[in-house]
N, C-alpha and C positions, 0 to 999 in steps of 0.2 A: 467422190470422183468415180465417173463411169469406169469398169475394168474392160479393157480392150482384149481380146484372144488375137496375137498373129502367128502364123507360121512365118515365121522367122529367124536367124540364126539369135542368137543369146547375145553378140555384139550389138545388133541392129535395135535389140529391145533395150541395151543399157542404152546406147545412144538417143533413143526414142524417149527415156525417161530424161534424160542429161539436158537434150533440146527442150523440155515441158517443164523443166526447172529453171533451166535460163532463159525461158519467155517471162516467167513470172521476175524473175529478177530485171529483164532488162531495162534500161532506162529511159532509149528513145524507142519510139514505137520501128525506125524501121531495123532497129536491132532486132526486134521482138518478130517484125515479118519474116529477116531472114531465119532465124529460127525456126518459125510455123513454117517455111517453106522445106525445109531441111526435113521435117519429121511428118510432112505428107509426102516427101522422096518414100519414105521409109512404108509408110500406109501404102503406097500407090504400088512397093515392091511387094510387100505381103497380099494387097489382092491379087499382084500378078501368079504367087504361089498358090494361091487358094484355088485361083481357077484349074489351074494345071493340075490341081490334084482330083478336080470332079470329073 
């Protein structure tokens, strides 16, 4: 599995793992989108910090 780097708080990366565990387990697929939607919130907040840092 690819390793991600985000700046992020340490909440948001255990959440980020929690959501990537319960896609793999879910049973219907649109269980599984809200999930993958959930942990691109999380992606979409850490490019917001990355920018802000350059």
């Amino acid at each position: 599995m690819r390793r991600i780097v985000m700046k992020v708080s340490s909440i948001d990366k255990l959440r980020f793992q929690n959501y990537m565990m319960l896609i793999k387990k879910a049973e219907t697929k649109a269980e599984a989108d809200m999930y993958f939607r959930l942990a691109k919130e999380i992606i979409k907040k850490a490019e917001k910090n990355n920018r802000s840092l350059l």
